[in-house]
C-alpha positions in Angstrom: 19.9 -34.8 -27.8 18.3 -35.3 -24.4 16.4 -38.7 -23.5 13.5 -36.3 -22.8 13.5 -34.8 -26.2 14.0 -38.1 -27.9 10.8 -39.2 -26.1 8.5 -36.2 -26.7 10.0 -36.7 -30.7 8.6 -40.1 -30.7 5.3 -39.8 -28.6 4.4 -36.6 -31.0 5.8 -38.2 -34.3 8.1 -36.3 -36.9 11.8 -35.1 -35.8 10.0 -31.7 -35.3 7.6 -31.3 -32.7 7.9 -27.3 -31.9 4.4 -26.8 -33.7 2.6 -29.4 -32.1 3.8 -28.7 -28.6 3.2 -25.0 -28.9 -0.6 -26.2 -30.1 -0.7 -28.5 -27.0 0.3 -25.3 -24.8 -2.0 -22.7 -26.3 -4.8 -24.9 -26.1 -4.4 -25.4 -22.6 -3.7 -22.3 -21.4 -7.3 -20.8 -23.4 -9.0 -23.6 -22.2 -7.9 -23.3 -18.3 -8.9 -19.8 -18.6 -12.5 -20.6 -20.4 -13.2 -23.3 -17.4 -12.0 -20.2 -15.3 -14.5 -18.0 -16.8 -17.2 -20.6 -16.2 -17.9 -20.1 -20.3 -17.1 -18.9 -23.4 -18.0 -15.0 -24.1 -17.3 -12.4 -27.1 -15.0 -10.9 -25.2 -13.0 -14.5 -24.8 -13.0 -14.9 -28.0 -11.7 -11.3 -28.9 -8.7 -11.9 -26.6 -8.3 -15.3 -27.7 -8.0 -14.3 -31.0 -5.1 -11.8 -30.2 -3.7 -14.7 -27.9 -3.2 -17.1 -30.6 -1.9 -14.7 -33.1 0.9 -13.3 -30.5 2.0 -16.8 -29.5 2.0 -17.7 -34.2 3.9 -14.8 -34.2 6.1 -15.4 -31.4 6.7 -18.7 -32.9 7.9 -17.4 -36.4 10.0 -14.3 -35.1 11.8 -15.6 -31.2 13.1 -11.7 -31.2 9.1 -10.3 -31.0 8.4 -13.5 -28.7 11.0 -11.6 -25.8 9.3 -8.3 -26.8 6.1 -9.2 -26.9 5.5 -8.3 -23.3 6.7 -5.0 -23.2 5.0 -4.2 -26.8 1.3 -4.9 -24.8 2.4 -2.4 -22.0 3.7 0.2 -23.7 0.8 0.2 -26.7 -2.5 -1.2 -24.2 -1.2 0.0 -20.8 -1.9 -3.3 -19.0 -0.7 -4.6 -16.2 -0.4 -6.5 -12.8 -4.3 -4.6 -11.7 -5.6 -5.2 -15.5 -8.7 -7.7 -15.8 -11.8 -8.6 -17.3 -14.5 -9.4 -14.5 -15.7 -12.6 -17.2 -18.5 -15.9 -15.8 -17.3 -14.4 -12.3 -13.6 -15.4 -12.6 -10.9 -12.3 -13.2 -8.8 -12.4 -16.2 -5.5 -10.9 -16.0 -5.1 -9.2 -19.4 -1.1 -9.3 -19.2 -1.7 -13.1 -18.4 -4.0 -14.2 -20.9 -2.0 -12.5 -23.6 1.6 -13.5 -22.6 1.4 -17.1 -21.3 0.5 -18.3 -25.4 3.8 -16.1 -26.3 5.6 -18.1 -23.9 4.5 -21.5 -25.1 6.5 -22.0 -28.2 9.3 -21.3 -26.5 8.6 -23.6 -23.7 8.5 -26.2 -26.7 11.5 -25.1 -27.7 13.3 -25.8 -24.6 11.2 -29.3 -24.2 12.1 -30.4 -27.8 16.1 -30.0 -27.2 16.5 -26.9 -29.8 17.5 -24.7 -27.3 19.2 -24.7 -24.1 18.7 -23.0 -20.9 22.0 -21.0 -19.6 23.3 -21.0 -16.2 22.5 -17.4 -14.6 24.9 -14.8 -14.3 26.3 -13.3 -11.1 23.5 -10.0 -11.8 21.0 -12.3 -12.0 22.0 -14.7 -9.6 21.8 -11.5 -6.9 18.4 -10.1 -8.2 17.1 -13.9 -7.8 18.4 -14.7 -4.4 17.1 -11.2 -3.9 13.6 -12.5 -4.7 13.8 -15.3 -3.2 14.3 -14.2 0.2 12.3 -11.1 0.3 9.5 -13.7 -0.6 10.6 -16.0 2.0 10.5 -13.7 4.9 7.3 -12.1 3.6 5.8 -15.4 4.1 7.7 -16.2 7.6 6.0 -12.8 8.8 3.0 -14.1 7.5 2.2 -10.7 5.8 -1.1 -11.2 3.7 -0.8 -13.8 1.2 -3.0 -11.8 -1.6 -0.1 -9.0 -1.4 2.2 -11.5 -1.7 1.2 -13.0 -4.1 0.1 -9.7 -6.1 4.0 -8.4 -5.5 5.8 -11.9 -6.7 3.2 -11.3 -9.2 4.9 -9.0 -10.8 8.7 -9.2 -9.6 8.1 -12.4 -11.3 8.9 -10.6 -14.5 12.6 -10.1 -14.1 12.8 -13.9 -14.1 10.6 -14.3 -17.1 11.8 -12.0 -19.0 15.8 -12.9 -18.1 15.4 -17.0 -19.3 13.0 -15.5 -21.9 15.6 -13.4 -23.5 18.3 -15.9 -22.8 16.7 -18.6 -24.8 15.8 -16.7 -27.9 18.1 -13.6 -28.4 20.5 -15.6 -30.2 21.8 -13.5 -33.2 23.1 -9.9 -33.5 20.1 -9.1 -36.2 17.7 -10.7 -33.2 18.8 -8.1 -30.7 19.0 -5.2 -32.9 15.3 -6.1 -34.1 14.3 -6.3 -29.7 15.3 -3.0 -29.7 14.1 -1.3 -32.5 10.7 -2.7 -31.5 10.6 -1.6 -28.5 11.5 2.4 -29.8 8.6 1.7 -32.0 6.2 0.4 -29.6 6.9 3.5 -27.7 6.9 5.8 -30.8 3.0 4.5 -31.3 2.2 4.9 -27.7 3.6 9.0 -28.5 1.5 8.9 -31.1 -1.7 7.8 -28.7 -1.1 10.4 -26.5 -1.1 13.0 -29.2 -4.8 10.9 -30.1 -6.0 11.2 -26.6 -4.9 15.0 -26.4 -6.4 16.5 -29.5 -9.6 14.0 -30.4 -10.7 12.4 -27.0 -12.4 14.1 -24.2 -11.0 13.1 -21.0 -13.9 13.4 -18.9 -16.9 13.4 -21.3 -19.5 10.6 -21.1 -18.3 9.5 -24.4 -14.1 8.8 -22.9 -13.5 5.3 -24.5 -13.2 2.5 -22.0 -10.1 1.5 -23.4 -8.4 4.8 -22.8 -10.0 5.2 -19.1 -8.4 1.7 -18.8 -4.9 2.6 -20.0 -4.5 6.3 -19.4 -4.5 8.6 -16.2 -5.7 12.1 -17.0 -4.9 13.8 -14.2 -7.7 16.8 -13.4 -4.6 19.4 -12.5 -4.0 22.2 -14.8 -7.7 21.9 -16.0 -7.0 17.7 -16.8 -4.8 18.5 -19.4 -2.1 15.9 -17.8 -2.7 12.6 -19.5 -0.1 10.0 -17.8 -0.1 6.4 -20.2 0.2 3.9 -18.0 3.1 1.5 -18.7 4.4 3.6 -21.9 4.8 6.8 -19.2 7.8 4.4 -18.4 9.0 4.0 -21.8 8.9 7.6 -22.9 12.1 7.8 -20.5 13.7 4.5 -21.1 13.4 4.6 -25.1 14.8 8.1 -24.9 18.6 6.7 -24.1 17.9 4.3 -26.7 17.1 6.8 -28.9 20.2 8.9 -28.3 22.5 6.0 -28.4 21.4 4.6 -31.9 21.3 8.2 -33.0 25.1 8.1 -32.2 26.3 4.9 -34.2 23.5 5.3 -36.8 24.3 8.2 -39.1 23.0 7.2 -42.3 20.1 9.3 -43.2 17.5 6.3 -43.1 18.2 6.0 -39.2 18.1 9.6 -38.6 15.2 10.3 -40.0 13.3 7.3 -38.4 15.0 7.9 -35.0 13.8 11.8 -35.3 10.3 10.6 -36.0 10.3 8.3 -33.0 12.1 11.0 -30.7 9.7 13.6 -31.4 6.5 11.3 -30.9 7.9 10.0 -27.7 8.8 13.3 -27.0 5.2 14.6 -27.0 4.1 11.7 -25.0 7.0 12.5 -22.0 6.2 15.9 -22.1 1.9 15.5 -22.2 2.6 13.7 -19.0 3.7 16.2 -17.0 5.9 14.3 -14.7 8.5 16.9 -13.8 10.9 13.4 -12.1 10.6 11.9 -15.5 11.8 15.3 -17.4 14.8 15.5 -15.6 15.6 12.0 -15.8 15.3 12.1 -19.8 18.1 14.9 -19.5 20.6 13.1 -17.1 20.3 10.0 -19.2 21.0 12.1 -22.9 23.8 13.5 -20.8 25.2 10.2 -20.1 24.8 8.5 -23.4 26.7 11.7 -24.8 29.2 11.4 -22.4 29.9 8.4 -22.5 29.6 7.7 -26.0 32.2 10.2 -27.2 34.7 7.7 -26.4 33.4 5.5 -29.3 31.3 7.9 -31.5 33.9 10.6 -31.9 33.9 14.4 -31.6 30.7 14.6 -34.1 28.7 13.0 -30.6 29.5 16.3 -28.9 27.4 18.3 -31.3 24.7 15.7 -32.0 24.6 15.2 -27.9 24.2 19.4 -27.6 21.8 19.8 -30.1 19.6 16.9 -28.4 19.7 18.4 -25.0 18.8 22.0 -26.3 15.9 20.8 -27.6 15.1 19.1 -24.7 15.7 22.2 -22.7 13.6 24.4 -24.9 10.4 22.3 -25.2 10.9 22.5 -21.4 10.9 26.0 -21.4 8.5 26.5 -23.5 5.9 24.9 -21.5 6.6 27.2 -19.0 4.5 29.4 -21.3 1.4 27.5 -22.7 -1.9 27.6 -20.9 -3.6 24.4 -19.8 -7.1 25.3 -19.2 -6.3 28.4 -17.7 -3.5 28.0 -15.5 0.2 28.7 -16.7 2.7 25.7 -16.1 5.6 27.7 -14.7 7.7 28.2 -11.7 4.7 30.1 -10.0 2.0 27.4 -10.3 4.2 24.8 -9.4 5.2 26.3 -6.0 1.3 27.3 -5.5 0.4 23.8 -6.5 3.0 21.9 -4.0 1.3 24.2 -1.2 -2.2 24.0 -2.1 -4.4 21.1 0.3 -4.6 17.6 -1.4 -7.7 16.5 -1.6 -7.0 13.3 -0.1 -4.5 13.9 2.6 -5.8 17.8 3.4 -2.3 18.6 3.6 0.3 19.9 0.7 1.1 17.6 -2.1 5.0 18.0 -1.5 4.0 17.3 2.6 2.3 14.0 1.5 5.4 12.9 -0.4 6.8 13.7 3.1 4.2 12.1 5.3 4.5 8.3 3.3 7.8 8.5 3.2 8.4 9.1 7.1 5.4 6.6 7.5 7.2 4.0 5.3 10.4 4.5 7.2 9.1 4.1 10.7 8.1 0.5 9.4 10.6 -0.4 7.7 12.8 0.0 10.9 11.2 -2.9 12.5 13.0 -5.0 10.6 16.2 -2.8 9.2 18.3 -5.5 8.0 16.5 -8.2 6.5 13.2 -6.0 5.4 9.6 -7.1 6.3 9.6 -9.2 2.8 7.1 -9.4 0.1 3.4 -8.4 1.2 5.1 -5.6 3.8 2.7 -2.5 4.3 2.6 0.5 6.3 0.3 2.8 8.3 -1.0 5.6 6.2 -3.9 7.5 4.3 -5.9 6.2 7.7 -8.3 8.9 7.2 -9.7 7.4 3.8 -10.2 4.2 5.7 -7.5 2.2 4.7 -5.2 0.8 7.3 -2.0 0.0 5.3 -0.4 0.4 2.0 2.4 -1.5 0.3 3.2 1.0 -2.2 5.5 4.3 -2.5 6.3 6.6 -4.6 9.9 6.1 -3.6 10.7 2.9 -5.2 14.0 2.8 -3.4 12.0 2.9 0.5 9.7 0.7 -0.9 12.5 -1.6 -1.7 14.1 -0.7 2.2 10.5 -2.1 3.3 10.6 -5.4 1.3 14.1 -6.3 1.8 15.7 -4.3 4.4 19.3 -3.2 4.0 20.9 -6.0 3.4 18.3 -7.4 0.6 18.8 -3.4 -0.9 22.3 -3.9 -1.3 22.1 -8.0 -3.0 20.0 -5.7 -5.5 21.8 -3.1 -5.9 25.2 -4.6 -6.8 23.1 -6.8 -9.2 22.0 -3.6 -11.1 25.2 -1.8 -10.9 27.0 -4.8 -12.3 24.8 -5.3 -15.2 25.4 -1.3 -16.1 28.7 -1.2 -15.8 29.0 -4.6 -18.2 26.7 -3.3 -20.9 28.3 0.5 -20.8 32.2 -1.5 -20.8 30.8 -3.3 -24.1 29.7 -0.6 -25.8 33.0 0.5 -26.0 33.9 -2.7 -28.3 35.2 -1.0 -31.7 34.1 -2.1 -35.3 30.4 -3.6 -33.4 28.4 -0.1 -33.6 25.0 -2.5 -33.5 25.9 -3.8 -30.3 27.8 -0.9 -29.1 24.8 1.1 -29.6 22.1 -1.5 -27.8 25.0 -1.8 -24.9 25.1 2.1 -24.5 21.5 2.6 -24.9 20.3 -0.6 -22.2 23.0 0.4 -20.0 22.2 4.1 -19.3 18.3 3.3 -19.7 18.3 1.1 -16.5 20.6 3.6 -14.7 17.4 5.7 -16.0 15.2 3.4 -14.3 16.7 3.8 -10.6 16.7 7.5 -11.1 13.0 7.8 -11.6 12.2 5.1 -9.1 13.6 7.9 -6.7 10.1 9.7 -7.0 7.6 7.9 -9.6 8.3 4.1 -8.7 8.9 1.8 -11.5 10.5 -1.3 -10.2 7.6 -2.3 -8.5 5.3 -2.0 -11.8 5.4 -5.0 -14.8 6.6 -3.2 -17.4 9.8 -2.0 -14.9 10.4 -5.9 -13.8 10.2 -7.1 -17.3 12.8 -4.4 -18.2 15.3 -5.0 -15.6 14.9 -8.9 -16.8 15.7 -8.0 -20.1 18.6 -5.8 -19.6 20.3 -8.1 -16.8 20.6 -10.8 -19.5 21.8 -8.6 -22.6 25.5 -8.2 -21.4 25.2 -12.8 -21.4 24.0 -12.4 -24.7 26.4 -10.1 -26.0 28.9 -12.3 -24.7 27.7 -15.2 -26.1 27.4 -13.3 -29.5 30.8 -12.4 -29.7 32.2 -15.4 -29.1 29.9 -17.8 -31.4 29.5 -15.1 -34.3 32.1 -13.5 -36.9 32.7 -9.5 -36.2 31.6 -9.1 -40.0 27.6 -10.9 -39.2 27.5 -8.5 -36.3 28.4 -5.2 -38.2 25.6 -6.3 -41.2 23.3 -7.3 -38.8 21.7 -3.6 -38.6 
């Protein structure tokens, strides 16, 4: 045991100080944000409350500690923008909530019981990646605000990296991750299916809450509702999904895993978001594909009947009315063409116009980017002068870091899906197999979408990548410290 941790032993008494560190970190962290908020409020208290009982629970199960995050984005829709305006200060929602999570294991780590792991070459690149995109974005002395906003949330893939590192430690802890993040997304399908049938979306009466988490789009008479943060999950749990479905045959599984596919189902499809729908497909594709290797023949005709009913919900929307207008073919075509109300020009011509805009300043710096904080010309007609956002996540990531910076964090993802898909191909481990396969193809399912409906730049995408870049270091770990026969009862 470490000097350190013989000290903080002896200056907090007993040979186990994990519950009176985590008390000492809570405590702090409310009470910096209550001096923030120049007081105490109802609404402090409220989020207090669910504060403390995330960081209890996150104490008792270290699995839901790592998942905590991505359970709040998924279920509340928070995120980097997310505040309470409380005593004049601004209360980041994702903040307040996470930072208690964190604290046990922080006291963890202080008290000796676990160790912190040296990186691995993924998340060595991703890091450096960060680093210097940060670095130049302050050299170019771009606004400080944006880059702080952007580290903000980049700052996730570190988090959630060391976060999963130090407390993913058994086979059953990783299978439990996992299934609660299909069930955190199951619940979100199920709050879309709330939002469509029993909440107005533009009525006097719309719940703040739901304004706060939801988008509801006023296209196709605002029958679009887009949940922020789970509209990212309903893709990413889908591979997930289809990879468990493959290794997990008993009848228990199958019917739980139906119940979740067809709720997250709902929500994917309420959304609306064509990129998303076709990225769901590819990635079933994949998991089939590659799966067959490990899963037999039988995946054929499990992966077949998946994708045809993928296929037919699709085309079936092409035949129900949303408040009037028909979402087929036709309408889409009319609807690319038709004046935007905020450009004046055709929705598929302002995909155009910030992406030739973004480009144009991106080349002033080609290799190295602009860093953090980079914006670009655009929208001056609504009065803004710059934005630092795109819908291609890929330019925006040409604007931040140039090409050289694009291709540090590229080989950094590539490399942590090609070691999670190699691992699922382990024989006689059909729990890890099946997270390996299902991780692996869901952030190849991330860069997909980030081609038109950018992810990577959102929390709930950071966090993700985070947690994926460390699995293949965990799974590692696992099957060297832990008999094959633990991992196969784990699930």
């Amino acid at each position: 045991m470490s000097q350190m941790s013989q000290t903080l032993q002896s200056q907090l008494g007993g040979s186990r100080p994990l519950a009176r560190v985590s008390a000492l970190l809570v405590a702090g962290i409310l009470t910096g944000y209550v001096i923030a908020a120049h007081g105490f409020t109802q609404a402090l208290f409220f989020i207090f409350a669910l504060s403390a009982l995330t960081a209890f629970l996150a104490a008792r199960y270290p699995w839901l500690a790592v998942v905590s995050p991505l359970v709040i984005f998924i279920v509340m829709g928070i995120g980097v923008s997310s505040g309470l305006n409380i005593g004049g200060a601004s209360i980041n929602l994702a903040d307040v909530l996470l930072l208690p999570a964190l604290a046990p294991t922080i006291a963890k780590v202080l008290a000796g019981r676990r160790d912190l792991s040296y990186p691995s070459v993924p998340a060595l690149l991703i890091f450096v990646w960060l680093v210097l995109a940060t670095a130049l974005g302050v050299y170019y002395g771009n606004s400080l605000s944006l880059v702080r906003n952007e580290l903000h949330v980049l700052f996730f893939i570190v988090l959630a990296y060391f976060w999963a590192i130090v407390e993913l430690r058994t086979p059953r802890d990783v299978w439990l991750a996992s299934i609660a993040l299909i069930a955190a997304t199951a619940v979100a399908g199920f709050k879309s299916i709330y939002i469509s049938f029993f909440v107005s979306h533009f009525s006097e009466g719309y719940s703040q809450l739901w304004q706060a988490s939801t988008t509801a789009s006023r296209e196709l008479g605002g029958q679009r509702t887009i949940l922020n943060g789970a509209d990212t999950f309903f893709v990413l749990s889908m591979p997930l999904i289809a990879s468990f479905a493959l290794f997990f045959r008993e009848r228990r599984y199958i019917a739980w895993l139906s119940a979740a596919f067809v709720l997250t189902l709902y929500g994917l499809f309420i959304s609306l978001t064509r990129t998303n729908w076709a990225t769901v497909l590819v990635a079933i594709l994949l998991v089939m594909l590659l799966g067959m290797r490990t899963a037999g023949r039988q995946v054929v005709r499990i992966g077949v009947a998946v994708l045809l009913i993928c296929i037919l919900a699709l085309a079936v929307s092409s035949m129900i009315t949303f408040g009037g207008n028909t979402y087929d073919l036709g309408e889409l075509m009319s609807r690319r063409l038709e004046p935007n109300p905020y450009t004046g020009a055709g929705n598929l011509n302002y995909r155009i116009m910030e992406s030739k805009a973004l480009i144009d300043q991106a080349q002033e710096h080609l290799v190295l980017g602009n860093g953090l904080g980079a914006s670009f010309d655009f929208l001056e007609f609504r009065g803004a002068t710059s934005v630092n956002w795109a819908h291609n996540g890929h330019l925006w990531l040409l604007l931040k870091s140039g090409l050289a910076g694009m291709a540090v964090f590229y080989l950094g993802i590539a490399a942590t899906c090609w070691q999670l898909i190699r691992m699922s191909f382990h024989a006689g481990q059909r729990t890890l197999s099946a997270i390996s396969l299902g991780f692996g193809i869901a952030l190849a399912s991330l860069m997909i979408m980030t081609l038109l409906v950018n992810r990577i730049s959102n929390m709930e995408g950071a966090y993700f990548i985070g947690l994926a870049v460390a699995l293949p270091q965990i799974i590692s770990r696992i099957n060297r410290e832990v008999p094959v026969s633990a991992i196969q009862e784990a699930s």
